[in-house]
C-alpha positions in Angstrom: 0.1 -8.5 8.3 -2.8 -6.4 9.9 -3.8 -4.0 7.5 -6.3 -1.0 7.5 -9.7 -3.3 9.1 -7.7 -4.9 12.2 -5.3 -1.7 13.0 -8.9 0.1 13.1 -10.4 -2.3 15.6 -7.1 -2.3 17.7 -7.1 1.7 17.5 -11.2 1.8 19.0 -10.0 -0.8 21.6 -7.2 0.7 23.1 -9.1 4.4 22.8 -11.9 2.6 25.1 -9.4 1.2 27.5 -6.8 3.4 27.4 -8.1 6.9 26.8 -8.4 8.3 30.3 -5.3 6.2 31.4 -1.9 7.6 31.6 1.1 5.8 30.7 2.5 4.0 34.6 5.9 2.8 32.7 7.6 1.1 29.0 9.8 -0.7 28.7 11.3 -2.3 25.6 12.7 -5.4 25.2 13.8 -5.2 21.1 15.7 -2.2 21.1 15.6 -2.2 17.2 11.9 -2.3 17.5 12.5 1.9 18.7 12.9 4.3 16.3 13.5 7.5 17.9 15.6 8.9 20.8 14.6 12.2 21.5 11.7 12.5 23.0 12.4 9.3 24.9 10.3 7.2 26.0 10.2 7.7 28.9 9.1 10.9 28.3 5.6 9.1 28.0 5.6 8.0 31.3 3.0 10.2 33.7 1.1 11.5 30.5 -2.2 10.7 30.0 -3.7 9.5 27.1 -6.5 11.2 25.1 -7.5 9.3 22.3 -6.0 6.5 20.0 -6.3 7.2 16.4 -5.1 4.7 13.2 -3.4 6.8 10.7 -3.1 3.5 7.4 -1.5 1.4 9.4 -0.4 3.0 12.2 -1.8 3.0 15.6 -1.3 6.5 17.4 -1.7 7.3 20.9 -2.1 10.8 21.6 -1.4 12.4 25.0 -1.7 16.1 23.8 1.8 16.1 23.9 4.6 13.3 23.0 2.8 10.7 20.9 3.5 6.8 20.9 3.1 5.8 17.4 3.7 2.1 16.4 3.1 -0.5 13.3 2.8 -4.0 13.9 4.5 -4.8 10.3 4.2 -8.4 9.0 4.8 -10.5 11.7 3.8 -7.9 15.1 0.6 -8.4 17.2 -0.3 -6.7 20.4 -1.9 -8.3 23.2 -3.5 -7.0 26.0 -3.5 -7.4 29.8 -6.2 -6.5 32.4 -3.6 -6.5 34.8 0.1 -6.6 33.0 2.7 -9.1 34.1 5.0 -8.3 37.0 8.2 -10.6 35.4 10.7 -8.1 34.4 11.2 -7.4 30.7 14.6 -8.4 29.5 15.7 -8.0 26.3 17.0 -11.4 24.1 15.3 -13.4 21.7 11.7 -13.5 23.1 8.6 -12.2 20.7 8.2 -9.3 23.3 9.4 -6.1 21.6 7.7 -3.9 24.2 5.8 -4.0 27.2 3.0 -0.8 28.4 1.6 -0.4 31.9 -1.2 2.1 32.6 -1.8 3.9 35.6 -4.5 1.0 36.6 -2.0 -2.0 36.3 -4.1 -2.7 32.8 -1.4 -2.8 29.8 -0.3 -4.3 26.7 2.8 -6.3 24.5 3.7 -5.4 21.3 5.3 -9.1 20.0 6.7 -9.9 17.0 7.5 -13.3 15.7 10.1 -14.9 13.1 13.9 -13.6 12.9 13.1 -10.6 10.4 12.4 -8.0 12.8 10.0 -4.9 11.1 8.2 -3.7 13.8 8.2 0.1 14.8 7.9 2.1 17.6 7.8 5.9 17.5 7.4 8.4 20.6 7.3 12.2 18.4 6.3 15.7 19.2 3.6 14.9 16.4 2.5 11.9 13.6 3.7 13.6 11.2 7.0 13.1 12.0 6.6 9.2 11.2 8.1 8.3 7.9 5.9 6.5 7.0 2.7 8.1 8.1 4.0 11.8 6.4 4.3 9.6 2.9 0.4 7.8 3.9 -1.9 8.8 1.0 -5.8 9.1 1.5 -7.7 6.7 3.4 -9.4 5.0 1.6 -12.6 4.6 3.6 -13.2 8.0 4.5 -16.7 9.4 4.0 -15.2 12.6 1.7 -13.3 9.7 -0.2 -15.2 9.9 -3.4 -14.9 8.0 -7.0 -13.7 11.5 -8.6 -10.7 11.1 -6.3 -10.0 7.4 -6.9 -10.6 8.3 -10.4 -7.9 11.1 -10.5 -5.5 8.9 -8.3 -5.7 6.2 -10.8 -5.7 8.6 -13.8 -2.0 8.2 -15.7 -0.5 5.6 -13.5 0.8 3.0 -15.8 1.2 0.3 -13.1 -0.2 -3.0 -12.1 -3.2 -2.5 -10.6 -2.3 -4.6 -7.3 1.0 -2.5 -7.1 -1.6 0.5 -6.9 -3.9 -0.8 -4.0 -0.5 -1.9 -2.0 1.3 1.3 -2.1 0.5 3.5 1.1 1.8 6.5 -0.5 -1.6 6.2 -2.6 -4.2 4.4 -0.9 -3.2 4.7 3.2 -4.1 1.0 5.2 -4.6 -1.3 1.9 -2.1 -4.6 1.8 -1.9 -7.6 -0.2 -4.9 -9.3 1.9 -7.7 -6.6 1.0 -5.9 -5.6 -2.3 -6.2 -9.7 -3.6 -10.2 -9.4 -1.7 -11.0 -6.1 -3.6 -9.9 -7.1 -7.2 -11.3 -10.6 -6.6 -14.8 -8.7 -5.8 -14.0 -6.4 -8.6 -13.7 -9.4 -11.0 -10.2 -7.7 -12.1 -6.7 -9.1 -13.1 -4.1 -7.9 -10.4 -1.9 -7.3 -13.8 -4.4 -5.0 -15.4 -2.8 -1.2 -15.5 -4.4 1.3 -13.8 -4.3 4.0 -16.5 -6.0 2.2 -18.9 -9.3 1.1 -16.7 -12.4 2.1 -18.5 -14.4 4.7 -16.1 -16.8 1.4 -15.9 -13.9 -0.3 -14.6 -12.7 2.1 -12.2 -16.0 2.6 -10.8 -16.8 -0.9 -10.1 -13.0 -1.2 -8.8 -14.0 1.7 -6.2 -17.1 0.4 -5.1 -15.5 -3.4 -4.3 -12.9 -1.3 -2.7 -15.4 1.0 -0.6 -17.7 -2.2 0.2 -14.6 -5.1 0.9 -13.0 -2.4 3.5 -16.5 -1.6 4.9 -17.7 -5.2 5.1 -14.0 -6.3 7.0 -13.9 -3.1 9.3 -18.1 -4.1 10.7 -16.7 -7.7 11.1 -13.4 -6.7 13.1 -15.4 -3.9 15.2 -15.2 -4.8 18.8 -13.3 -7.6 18.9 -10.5 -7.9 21.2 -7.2 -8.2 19.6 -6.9 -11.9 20.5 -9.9 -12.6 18.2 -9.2 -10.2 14.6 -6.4 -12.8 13.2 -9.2 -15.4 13.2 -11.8 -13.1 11.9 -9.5 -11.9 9.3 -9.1 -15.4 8.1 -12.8 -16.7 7.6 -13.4 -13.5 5.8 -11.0 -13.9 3.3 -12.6 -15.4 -0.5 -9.7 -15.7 -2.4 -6.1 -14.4 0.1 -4.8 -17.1 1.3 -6.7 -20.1 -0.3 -4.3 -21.3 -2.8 -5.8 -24.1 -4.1 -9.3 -24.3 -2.7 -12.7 -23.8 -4.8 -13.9 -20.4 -5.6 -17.3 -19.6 -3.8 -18.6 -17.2 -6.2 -17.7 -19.1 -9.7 -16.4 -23.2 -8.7 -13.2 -22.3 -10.2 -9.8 -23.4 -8.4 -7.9 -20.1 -7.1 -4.4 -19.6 -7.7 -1.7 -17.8 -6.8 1.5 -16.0 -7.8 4.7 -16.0 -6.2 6.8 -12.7 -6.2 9.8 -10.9 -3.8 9.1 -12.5 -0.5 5.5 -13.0 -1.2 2.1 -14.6 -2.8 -0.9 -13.0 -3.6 -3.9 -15.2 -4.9 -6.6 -14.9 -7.5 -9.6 -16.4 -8.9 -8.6 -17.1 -13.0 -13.0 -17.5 -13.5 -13.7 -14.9 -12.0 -10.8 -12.0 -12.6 -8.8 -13.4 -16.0 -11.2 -14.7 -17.6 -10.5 -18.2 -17.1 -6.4 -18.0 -18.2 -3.7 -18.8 -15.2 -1.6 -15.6 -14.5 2.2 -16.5 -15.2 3.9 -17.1 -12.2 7.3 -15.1 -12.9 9.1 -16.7 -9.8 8.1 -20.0 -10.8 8.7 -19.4 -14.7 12.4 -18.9 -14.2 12.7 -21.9 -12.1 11.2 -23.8 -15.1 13.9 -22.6 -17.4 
């Protein structure tokens, strides 16, 4: 899933290609993937657009009137086209969920892969009509984001630490990726609870968190969209690397299953050396 790093560098890409451009035509081929009605979208079409803004994980693109607003959930990706294709867009079981010309034939897909079908497409009067943008919390790389703030978010939450970095309603663009990155950097269990952190804790907890984001926005900054998933990868320490040596301590990294996911963690470096129990696989056990 693109998360808050890579939904930034798509946002500054399309607001260099796109700003300036107006919308030429869309045309959607998942007609789950559209969430609204009214504007429609072709409302969009003639209007040009201003800038391109991220708001967590969702790319805006503002015309100074109807917006198109999209995530790219788990499985979506957007791709983009000098000059778009001229094959008609038909809806049925292809990964193309919607399809954007601009005014200078340039353009882009919005695709999604696998059968479970999560990705969103808005077109609203303003963001804050989203759902899921009007619940976003504060982002948590901007400048005036400071360690009182993180401090007072955390304060009281008796909650799994990870569970805290995923939610977007209190940290806006973090997923399981950078929330298994920042608590590997922090040297922190993903089961520790967040009220109890020691203000040590929680400031060494904010500044992985300040310095992880930073460090994966520089390295996704101007890269086209075909590159980021690639990028994303080799950056990771610990997400995704079940099994493989820890860099920092030698150590073998683990992971935990749970819901319809993983997330992974280095037991030298984070629990002191003890496995996590595995709940999903516990059960299985008995």
């Amino acid at each position: 899933m693109p998360e808050l790093p890579e939904v930034q560098a798509l946002a500054a890409f399309l607001d260099e290609r796109a700003a300036g451009h107006a919308f030429a035509s869309l045309r959607v081929a998942a007609i789950s993937a559209l969430k609204t009605f009214d504007p429609p979208l072709s409302a969009l079409e003639g209007q040009r657009i201003e800038r391109v803004r991220r708001h967590g994980k969702f790319v805006d693109l503002d015309t100074g009137g109807p917006h198109l607003v999209f995530h790219l959930a788990r499985a979506g990706w957007l791709r983009w086209y000098d000059e778009v294709p001229s094959t008609p867009v038909k809806p049925g079981r292809s990964p193309l969920a919607l399809r954007v010309r601009l005014d200078d034939g340039s353009g882009f897909d919005l695709t999604e892969a696998g059968t479970k079908k999560s990705l969103a497409v808005y077109v609203v009067g303003d963001p804050g009509e989203v759902p899921g943008i009007a619940r976003l919390g504060p982002d948590p790389t901007a400048p005036d984001f400071t360690l009182a703030d993180f401090a007072a978010v955390l304060d009281g939450r008796r909650t799994q630490i990870k569970g805290v970095l995923r939610d977007q309603s209190v940290f806006a663009g973090i997923g399981n990726a950078y929330s298994d990155e920042i608590l590997h950097a922090a040297k922190m269990s993903p089961y520790a609870l967040a009220a109890k952190l020691t203000p040590e804790q929680v400031e060494t907890l904010y500044t992985a968190m300040r310095e992880t984001l930073a460090e994966a926005v520089a390295v996704a900054s101007g890269r086209p969209p075909a590159e980021l998933k690639d990028a994303k990868r080799r950056g990771m320490r610990v997400h995704g690397r079940t099994g493989q040596t820890c860099e920092v301590c030698g150590d073998t990294i683990r992971q935990v299953i749970f819901a319809d996911s993983t997330f992974q963690y280095c037991p030298g470096c984070q629990t002191g050396g003890k496995p996590l129990a595995d709940r999903v696989l516990s059960r299985l056990v008995k």
